[in-house]
Structures are given as structure tokens and as C-alpha cells.
TIVEXGU-326816 format. One line per 8 residues: number of its first residue (from 0); their letters; for each residue x, y, z of N, C-alpha, C, O. Coordinates in steps of 0.001 Angstrom, whole numbers. Layout:
NUM = A = X/Y/Z/X/Y/Z/X/Y/Z/X/Y/Z  ...
***
This chain:
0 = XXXXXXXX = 20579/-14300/18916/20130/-13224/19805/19065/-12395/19091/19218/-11901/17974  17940/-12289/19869/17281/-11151/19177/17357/-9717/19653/17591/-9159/20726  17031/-9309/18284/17354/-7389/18399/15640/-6580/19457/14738/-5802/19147  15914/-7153/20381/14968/-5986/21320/14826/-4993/20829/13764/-4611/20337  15781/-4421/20859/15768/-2894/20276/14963/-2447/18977/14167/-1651/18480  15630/-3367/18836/14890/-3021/17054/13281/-3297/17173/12355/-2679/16647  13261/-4363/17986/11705/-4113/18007/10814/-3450/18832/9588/-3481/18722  11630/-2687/19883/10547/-2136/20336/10784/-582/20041/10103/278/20600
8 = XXXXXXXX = 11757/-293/19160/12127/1173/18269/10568/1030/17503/9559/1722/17638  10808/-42/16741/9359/-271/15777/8360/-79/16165/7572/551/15460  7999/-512/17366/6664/-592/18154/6106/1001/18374/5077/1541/17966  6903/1369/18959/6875/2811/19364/6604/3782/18767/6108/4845/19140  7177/3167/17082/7178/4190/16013/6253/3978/15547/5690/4909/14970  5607/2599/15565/3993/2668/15069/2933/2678/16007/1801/2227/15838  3385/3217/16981/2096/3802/18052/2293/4877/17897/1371/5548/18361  3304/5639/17319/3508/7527/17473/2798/7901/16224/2402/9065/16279
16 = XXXXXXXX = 2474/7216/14979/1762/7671/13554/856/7497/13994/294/6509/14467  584/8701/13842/-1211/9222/13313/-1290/8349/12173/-2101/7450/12396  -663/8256/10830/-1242/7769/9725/-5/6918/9402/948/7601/9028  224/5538/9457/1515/4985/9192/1067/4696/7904/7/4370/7369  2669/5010/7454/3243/4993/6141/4055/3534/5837/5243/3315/6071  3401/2920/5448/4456/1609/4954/5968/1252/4571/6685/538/5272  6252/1688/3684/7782/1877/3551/8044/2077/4493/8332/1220/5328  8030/3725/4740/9193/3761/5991/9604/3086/7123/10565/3171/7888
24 = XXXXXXXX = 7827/1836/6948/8101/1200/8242/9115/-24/7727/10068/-389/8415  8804/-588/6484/9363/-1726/6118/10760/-1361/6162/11602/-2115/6649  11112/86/5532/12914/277/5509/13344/-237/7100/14301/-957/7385  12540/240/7852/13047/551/9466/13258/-1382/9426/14365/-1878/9631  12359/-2008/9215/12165/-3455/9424/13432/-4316/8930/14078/-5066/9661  13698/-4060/7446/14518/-4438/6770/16087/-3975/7830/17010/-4781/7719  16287/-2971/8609/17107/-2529/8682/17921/-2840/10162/19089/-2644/10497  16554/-3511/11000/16084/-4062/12420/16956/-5553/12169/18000/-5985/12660
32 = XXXXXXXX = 16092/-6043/11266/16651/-7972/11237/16971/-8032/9959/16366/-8982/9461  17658/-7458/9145/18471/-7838/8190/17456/-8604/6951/17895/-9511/6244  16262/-8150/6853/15757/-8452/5417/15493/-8226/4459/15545/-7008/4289  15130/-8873/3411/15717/-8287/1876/14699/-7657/1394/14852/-6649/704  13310/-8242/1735/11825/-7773/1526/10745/-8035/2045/10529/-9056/2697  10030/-7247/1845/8867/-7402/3236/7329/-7218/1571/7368/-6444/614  6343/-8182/1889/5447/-7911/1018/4200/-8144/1951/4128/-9030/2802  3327/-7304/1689/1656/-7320/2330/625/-6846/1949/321/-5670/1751
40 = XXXXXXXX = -160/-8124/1792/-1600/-7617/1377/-2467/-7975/1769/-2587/-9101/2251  -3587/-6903/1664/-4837/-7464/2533/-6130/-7325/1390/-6453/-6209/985  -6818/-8545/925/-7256/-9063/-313/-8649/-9941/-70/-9077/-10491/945  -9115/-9857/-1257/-10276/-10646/-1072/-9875/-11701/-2234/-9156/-11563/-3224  -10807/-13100/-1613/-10116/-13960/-2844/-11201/-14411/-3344/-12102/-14275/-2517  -11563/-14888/-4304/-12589/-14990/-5224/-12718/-16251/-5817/-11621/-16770/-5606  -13537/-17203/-6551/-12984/-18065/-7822/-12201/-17279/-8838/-11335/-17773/-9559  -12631/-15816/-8841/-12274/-15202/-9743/-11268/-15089/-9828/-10868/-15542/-10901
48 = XXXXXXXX = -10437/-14643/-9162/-9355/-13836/-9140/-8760/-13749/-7119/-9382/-14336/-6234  -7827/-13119/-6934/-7479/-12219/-5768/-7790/-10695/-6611/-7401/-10190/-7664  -8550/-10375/-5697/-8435/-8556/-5277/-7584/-8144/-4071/-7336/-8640/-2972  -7242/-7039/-4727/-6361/-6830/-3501/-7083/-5627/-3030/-7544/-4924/-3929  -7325/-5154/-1533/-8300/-3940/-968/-6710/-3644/-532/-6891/-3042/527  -5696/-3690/-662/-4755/-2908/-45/-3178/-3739/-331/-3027/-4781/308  -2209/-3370/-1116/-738/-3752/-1318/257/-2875/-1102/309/-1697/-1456  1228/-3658/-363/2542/-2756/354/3650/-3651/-168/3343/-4806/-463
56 = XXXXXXXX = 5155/-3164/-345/6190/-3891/-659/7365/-3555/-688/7456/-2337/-844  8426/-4115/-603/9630/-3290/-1255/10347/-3695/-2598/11545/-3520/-2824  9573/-4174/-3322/9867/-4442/-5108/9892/-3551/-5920/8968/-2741/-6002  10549/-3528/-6395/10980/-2391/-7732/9412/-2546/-8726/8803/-3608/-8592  8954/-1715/-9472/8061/-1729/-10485/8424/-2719/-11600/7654/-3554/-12073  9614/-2528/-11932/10242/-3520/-12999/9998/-5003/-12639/9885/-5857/-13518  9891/-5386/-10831/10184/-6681/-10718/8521/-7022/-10437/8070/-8143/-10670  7715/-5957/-9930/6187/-6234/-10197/5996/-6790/-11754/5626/-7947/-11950
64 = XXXXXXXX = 6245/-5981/-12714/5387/-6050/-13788/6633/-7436/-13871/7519/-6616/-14110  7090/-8237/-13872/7965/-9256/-14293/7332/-10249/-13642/7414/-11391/-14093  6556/-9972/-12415/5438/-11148/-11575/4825/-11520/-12394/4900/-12639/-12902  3610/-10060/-12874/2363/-9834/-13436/2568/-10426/-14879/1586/-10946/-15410  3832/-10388/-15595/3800/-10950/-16920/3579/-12303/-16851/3083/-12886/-17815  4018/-13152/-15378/4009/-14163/-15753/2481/-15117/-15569/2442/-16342/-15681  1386/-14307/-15293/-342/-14706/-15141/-424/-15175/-13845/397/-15839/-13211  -1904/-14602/-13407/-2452/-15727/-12135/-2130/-16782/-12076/-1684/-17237/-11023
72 = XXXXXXXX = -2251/-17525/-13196/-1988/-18852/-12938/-919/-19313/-12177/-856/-20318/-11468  116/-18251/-12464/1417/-18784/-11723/1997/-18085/-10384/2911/-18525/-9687  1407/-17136/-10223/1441/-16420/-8678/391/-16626/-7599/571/-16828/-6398  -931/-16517/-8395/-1698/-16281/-7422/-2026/-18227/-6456/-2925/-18348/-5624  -1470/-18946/-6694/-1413/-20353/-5955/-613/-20167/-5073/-1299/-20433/-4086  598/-19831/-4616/1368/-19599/-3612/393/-18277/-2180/263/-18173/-960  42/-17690/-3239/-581/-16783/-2570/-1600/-16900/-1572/-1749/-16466/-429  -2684/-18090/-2865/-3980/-18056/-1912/-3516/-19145/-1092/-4288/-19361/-158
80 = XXXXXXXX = -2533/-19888/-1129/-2097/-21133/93/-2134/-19864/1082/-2975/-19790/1978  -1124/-18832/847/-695/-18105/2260/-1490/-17449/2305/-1150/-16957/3381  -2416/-16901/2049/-4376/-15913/2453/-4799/-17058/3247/-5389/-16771/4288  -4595/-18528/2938/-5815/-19215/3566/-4940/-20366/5080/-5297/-21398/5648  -3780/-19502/5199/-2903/-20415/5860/-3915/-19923/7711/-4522/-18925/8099  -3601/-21193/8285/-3905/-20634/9938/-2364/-20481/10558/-2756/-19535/11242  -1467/-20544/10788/-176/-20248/10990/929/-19997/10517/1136/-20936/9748  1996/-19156/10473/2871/-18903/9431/3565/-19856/8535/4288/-20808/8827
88 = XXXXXXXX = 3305/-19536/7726/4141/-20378/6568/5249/-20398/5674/5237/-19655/4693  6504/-21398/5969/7303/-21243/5661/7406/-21636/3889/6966/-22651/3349  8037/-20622/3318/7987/-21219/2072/8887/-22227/1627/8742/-22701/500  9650/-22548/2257/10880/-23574/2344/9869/-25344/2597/10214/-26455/2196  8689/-24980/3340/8271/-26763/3269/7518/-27003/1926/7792/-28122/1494  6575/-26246/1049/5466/-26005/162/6452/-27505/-498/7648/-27666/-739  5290/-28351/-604/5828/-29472/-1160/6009/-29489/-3196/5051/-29310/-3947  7243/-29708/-3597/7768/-30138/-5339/7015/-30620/-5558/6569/-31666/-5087
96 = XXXXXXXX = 6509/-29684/-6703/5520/-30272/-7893/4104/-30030/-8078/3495/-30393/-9084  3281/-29055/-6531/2687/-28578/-6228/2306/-26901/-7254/3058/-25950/-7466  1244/-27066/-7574/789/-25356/-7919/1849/-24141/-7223/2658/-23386/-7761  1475/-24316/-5877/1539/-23125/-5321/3353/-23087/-4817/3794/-22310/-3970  4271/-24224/-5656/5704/-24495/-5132/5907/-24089/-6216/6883/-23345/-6309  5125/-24371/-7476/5599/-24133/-9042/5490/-22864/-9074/6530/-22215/-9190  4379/-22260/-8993/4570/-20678/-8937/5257/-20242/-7820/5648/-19141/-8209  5617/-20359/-6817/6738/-19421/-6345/8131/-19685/-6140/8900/-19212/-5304
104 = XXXXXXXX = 8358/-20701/-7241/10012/-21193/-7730/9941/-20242/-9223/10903/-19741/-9804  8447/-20175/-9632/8758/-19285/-11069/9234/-17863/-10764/10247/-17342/-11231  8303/-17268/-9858/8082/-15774/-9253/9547/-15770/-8591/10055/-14788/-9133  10384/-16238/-7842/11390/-16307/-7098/13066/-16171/-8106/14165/-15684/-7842  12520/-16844/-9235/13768/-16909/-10531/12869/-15588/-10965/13760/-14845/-10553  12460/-15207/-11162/11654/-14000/-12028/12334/-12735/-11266/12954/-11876/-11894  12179/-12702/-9998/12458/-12253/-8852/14299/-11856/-8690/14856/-11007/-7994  14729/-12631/-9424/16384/-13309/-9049/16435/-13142/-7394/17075/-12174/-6985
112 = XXXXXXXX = 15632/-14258/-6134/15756/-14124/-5371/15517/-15875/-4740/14775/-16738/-5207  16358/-15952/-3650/15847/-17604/-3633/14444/-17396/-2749/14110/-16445/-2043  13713/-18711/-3069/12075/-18544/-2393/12397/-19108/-338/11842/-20023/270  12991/-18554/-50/13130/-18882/1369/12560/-17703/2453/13386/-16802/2597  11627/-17570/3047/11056/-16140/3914/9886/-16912/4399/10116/-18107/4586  9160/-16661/4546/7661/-16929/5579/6803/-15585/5442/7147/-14416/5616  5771/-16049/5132/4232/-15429/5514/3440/-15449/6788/2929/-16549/6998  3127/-14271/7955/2341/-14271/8628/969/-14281/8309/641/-13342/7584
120 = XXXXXXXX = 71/-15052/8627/-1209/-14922/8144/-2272/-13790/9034/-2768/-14272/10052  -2497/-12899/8834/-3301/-11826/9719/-5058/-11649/9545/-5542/-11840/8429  -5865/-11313/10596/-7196/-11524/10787/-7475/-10095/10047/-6955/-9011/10309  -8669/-10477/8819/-8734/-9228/8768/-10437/-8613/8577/-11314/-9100/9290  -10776/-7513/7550/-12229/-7126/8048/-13177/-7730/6787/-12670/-8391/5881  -14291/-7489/6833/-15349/-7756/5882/-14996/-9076/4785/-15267/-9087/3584  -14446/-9957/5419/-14700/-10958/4049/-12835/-11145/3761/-12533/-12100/3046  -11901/-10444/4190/-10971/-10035/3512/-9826/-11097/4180/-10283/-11641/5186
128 = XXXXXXXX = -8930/-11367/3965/-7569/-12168/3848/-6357/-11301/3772/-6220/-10572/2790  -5464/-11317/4729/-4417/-10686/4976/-2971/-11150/5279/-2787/-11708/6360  -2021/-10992/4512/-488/-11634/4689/395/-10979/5207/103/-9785/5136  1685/-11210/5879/2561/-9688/6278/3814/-10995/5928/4152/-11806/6790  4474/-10980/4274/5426/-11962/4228/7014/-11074/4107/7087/-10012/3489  7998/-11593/4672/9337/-11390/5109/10505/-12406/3862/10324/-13622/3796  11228/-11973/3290/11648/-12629/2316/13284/-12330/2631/13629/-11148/2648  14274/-13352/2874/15669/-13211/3271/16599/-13868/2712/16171/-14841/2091
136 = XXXXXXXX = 18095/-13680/2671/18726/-13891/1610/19347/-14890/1872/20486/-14706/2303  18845/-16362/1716/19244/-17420/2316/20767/-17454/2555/21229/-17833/3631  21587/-17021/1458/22932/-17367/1746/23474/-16733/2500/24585/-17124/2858  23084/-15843/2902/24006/-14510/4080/22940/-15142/5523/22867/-14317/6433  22295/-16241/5726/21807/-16278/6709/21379/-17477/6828/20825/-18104/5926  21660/-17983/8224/20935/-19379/8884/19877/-19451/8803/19512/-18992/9885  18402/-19900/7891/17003/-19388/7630/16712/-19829/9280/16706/-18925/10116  16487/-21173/9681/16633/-21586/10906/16966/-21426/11726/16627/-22070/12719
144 = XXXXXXXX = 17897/-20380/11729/18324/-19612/12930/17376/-18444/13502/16698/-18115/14475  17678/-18163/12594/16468/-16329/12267/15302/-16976/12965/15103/-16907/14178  14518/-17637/12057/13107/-17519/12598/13090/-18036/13951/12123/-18006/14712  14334/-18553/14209/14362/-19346/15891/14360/-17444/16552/13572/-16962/17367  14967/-17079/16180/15127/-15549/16832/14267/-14536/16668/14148/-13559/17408  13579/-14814/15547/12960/-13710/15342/11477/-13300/15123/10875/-12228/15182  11061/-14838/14790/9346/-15082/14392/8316/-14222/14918/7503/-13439/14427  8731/-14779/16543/7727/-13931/17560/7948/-12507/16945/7389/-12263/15875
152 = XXXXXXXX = 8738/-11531/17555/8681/-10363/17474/8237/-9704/15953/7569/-8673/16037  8558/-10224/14506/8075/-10297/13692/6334/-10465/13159/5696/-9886/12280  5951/-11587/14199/4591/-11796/13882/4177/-10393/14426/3618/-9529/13751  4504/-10292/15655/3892/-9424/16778/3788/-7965/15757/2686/-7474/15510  5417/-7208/15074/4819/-6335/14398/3865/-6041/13518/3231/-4999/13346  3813/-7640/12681/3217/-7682/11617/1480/-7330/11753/679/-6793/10989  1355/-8032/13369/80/-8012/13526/-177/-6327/14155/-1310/-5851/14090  963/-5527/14742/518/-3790/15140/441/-3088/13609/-216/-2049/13537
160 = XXXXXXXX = 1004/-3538/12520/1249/-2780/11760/29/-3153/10584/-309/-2275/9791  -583/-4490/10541/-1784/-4162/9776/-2877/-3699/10709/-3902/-3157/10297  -2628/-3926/11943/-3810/-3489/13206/-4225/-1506/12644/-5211/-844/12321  -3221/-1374/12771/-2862/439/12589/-3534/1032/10675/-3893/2064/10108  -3349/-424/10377/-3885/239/9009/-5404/130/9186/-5969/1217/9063  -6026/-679/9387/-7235/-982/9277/-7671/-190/10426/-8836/-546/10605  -7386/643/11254/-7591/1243/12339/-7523/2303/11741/-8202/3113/12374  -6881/2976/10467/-6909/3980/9686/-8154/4214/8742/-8808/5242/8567
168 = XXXXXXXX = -8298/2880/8151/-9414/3133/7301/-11158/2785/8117/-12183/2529/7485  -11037/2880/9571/-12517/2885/9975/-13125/4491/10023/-12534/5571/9994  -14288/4213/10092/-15379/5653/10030/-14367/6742/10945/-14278/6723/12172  -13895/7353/10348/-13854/8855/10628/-12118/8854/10728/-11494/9718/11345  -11372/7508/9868/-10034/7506/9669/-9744/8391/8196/-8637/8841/7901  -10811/8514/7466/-10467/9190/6092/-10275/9058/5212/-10147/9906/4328  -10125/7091/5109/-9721/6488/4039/-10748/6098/3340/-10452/5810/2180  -12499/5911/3781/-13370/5698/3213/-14431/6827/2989/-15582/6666/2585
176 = XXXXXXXX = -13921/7805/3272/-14714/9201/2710/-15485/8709/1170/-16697/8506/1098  -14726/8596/222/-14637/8576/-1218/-15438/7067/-1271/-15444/6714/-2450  -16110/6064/-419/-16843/5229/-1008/-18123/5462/-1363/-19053/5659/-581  -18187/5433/-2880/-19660/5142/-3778/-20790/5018/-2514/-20512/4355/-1515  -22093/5721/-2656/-22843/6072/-1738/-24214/5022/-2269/-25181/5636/-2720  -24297/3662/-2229/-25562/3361/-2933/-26380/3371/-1999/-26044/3479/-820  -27917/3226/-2522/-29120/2961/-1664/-29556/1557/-1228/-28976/519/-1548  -30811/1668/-344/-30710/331/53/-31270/-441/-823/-31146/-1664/-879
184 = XXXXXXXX = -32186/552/-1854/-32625/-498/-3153/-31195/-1271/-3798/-30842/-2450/-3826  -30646/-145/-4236/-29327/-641/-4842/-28809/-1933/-4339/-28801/-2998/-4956  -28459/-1748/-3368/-27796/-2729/-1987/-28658/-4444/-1897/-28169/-5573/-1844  -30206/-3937/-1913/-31090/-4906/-2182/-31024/-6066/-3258/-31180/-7287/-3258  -30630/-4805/-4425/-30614/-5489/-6192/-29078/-6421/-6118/-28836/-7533/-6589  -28273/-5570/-5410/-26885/-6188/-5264/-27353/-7621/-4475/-27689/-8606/-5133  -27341/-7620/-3399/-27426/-8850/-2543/-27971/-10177/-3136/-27500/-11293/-2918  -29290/-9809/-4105/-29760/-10685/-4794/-29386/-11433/-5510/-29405/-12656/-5366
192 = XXXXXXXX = -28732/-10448/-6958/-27131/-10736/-7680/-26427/-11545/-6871/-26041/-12597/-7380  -26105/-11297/-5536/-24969/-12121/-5240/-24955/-13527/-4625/-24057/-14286/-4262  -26541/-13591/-4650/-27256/-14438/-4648/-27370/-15837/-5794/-27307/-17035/-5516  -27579/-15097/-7307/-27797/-16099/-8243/-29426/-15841/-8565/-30204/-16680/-9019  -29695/-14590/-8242/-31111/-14486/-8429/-31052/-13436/-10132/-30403/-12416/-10362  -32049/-14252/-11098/-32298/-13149/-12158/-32985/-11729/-11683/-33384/-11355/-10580  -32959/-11148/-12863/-33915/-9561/-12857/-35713/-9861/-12401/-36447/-9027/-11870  -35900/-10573/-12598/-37211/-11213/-12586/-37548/-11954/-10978/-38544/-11853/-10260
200 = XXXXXXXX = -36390/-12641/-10811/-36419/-13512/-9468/-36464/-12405/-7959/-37070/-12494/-6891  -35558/-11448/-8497/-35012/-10127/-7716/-36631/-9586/-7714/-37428/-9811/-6803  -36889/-8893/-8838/-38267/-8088/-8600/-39367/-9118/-7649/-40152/-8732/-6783  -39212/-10052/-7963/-40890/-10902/-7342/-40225/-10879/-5850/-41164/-10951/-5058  -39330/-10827/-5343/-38415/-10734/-3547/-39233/-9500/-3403/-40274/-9352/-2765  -38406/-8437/-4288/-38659/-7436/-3383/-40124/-6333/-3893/-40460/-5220/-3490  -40756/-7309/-4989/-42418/-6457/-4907/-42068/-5583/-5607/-42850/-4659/-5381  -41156/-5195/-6554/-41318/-4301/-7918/-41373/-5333/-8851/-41691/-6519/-8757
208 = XXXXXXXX = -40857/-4372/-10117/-41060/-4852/-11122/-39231/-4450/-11823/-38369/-3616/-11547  -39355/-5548/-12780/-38215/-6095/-13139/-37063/-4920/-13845/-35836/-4825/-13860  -38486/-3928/-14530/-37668/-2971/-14887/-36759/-1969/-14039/-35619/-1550/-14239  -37603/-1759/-13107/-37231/-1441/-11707/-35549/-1768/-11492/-34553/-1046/-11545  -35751/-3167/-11233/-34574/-3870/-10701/-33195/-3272/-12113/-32132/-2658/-12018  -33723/-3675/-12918/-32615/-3420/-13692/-32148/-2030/-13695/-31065/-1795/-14231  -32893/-982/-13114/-32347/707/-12972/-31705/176/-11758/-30518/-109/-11915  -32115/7/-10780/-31171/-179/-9670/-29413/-682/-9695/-28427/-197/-9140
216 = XXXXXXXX = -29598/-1937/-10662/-28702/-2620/-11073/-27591/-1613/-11938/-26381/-1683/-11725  -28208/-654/-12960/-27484/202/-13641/-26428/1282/-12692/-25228/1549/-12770  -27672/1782/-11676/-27108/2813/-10904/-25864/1784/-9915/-24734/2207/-9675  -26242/765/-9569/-25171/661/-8815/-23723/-14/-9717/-22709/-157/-9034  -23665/-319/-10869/-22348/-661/-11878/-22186/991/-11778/-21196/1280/-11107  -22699/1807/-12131/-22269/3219/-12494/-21514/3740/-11630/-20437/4266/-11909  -22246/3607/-9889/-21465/3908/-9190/-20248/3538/-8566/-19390/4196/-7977  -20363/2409/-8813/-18947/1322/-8647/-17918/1372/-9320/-16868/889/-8895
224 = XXXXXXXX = -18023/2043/-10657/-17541/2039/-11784/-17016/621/-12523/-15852/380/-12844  -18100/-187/-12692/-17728/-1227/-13378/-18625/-1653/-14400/-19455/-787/-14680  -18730/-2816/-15107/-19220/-2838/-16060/-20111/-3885/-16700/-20860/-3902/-17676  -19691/-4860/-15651/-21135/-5889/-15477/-21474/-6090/-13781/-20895/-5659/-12784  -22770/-7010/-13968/-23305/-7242/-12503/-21931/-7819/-11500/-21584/-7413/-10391  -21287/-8980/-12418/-20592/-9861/-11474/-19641/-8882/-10665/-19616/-8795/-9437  -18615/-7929/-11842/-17751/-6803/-11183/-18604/-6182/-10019/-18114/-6270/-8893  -19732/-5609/-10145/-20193/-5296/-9436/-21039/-5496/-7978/-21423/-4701/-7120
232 = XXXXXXXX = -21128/-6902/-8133/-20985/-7524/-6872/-19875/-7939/-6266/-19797/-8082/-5046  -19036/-8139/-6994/-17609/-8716/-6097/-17233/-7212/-5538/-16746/-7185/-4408  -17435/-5808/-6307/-16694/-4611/-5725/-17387/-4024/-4681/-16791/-3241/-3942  -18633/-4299/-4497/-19686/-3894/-3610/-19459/-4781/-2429/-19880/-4329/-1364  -18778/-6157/-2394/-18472/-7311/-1556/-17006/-6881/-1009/-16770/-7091/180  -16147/-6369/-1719/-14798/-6073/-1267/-14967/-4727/-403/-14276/-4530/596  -15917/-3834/-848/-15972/-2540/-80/-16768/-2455/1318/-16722/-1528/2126  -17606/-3802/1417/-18744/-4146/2521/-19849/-3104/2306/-20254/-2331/3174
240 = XXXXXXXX = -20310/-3183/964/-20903/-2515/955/-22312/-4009/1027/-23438/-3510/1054  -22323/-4907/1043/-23033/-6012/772/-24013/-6507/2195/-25215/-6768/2246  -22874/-6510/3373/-23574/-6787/4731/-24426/-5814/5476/-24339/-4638/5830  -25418/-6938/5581/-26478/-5837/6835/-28057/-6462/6477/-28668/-6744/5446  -28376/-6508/8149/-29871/-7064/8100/-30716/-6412/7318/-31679/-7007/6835  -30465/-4969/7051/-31372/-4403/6350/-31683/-5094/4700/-32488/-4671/3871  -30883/-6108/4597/-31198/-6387/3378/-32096/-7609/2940/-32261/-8076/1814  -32542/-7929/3958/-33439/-9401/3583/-34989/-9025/4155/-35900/-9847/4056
***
């Protein structure tokens, strides 16, 4: 049977925030269909690395830094499977012997939790990749049962409740007040960079001169606060600060 109630208590409660607060929604969630943890992020993925432009959870700090000890190498494969999934994914099929099965049988014993829950995969803005994953305690529950009961209404929040965030952080939500203000030179020197273009290749585009380019280049690491070009194009790429005709 599914809990109606519970989900449309939820619904309601995240159409009544002005500014929803995560936890409280996840306690309410956890408390709706009986789950152990709820994790979500909305990320950019890189060769480099995952960035994350936004993380929510209900993990203890102790059991974060017990992830994080154990390296990208061994988390972030489960992960980018579920960033790059088109339909939810159960972690129960991820085939033995696989990257992304090895790291989240490591993360899951790390965890002291069995790896059984599902990831919704969610649409998200500028470049970015978004998860809303549900994690349950296999032995107190039919996994197969549940999601027979519960998927839908689950996806459905998953998708009001990152809807509401990103609906928070557009122009005049408050959350991007505080982004670094570059120019369109800046923006110019960036794009190029993100291009594969040298200091030299950049100036002959845009009709200065090289020294030029490289002040531009300074001012915008400064303002980004980072510390080479590459940081500084991937952070200028995660913030959207990168798109727009004005730049070619």
C-alpha cells in the first residue's frame, strides 16, 4: 500500500517554503516511507573530478569523512554511473566486479549499511547533473516491494524538491547575489582557455595583445578564487559564468 498521505503532506510542505530547507524535508521523507537515508546532489562532472554546485544528506560527518578517506577512485564510479543514468537506478543490478559495484560495496561496508536503495536521476541547469538517491534497510524490508509502492511518488518528490531548489537559486532567489562579477573580456579570456587556446592564440581572436590576455586571465583566477587557468575555467563553467553569444 502506498502512504498517500505521506506524500501529499510532503507536497504541500514543499509548496508552502519560501526557502526549503533540506533536512527537514528528508526527516519528513525518512519518516513518510520508512528510510534510512536520503542523499542529493546536483554536480558537475569533469575528467577531473565531480564538483558538486550543491550536497544534501542524512550522514553523520564521521561517515562523510570515512567515504572521503577512501579516494575518488572508489566513490566517485558509482556516482558518475548515477549523474549519467536516464532512469532510476537500482543499486542492487550494478553488475560484480565492475568500478562503480566495487566502489559502492566499499562505501556501503564503510557506511556499515547494505548497498540496496536507488537513485533518481534529475534534469538539471547549466551543464550540471543531478541525483535524489533513497537508501533502505534491506532486512526490515521487501526492497521489491517498496519500490513496487513507492517509486512513483518518490520520483515525483524528488523531482518538486530539486525543482524548488533551483527555483531558489534563480535571479532574484538570493542564492547568487555573491557570484564573482567578471567582464566580458574576462569571460572572453575564459572561453578561449576552455577552448585549448594559448595566451598568444587568445590575443590574435580577440585583437589584443598577449599581455593583455594574461591580465584578464589573472583578474579572473583572482576573482574566482583559484589558482590556475584550468580551476578557473572549470569554476567559471560550474557557475555559468562561461555561456553566451556574447562571447564569440
Amino acid at each position: 500500500m502506498t502512504d498517500q498521505g505521506g506524500y501529499f503532506d510532503l507536497l504541500d510542505w514543499l509548496q508552502d517554503q519560501k526557502v526549503v530547507r533540506p533536512l527537514p524535508f528528508f526527516r519528513q521523507m525518512q519518516a513518510a516511507f520508512g528510510i534510512a537515508h536520503i542523499f542529493y546532489i546536483d554536480a558537475v562532472c569533469t575528467p577531473a573530478g565531480i564538483k558538486a554546485h550543491r550536497l544534501c544528506h542524512t550522514f553523520s560527518a564521521a561517515a562523510v569523512n570515512a567515504v572521503k578517506a577512501l579516494g575518488p577512485s572508489v566513490f566517485e564510479p558509482p556516482l558518475r554511473l548515477a549523474l549519467a543514468a536516464i532512469r532510476p537506478l537500482d543499486w542492487n543490478v550494478l553488475t560484480q566486479g565492475t568500478p562503480a559495484r566495487d566502489g559502492l560495496d566499499q562505501v556501503a561496508e564503510r557506511l556499515g549499511i547494505t548497498p540496496c536503495g536507488v537513485a533518481y536521476p534529475l534534469l538539471s541547469r547549466e551543464g550540471r547533473q543531478a541525483i535524489f538517491a533513497v537508501h533502505i534497510d534491506a532486512e526490515a524490508c521487501d526492497w521489491h516491494r517498496f519500490r513496487r509502492s513507492h517509486d512513483r511518488d518518490l520520483q515525483a518528490l524528488a523531482i518538486e524538491f530539486h525543482a524548488s531548489l533551483l527555483h531558489g537559486s534563480e535571479p532574484g532567489g538570493g542564492v547568487n547575489e555573491a557570484a564573482p562579477r567578471l567582464t566580458r573580456r574576462e569571460r572572453q579570456a575564459l572561453y578561449w582557455a576552455a577552448a585549448g587556446k594559448s595566451y598568444w592564440e587568445t590575443a590574435v581572436i580577440l585583437g589584443i595583445t598577449e599581455r593583455t590576455v594574461r591580465y584578464f586571465m589573472s583578474n579572473a583566477r583572482r576573482k574566482l578564487n583559484v589558482v590556475s587557468n584550468t580551476q578557473a575555467v572549470a569554476e567559471a563553467a560550474w557557475r555559468g559564468l562561461l555561456p553566451g553569444s556574447d562571447l564569440h
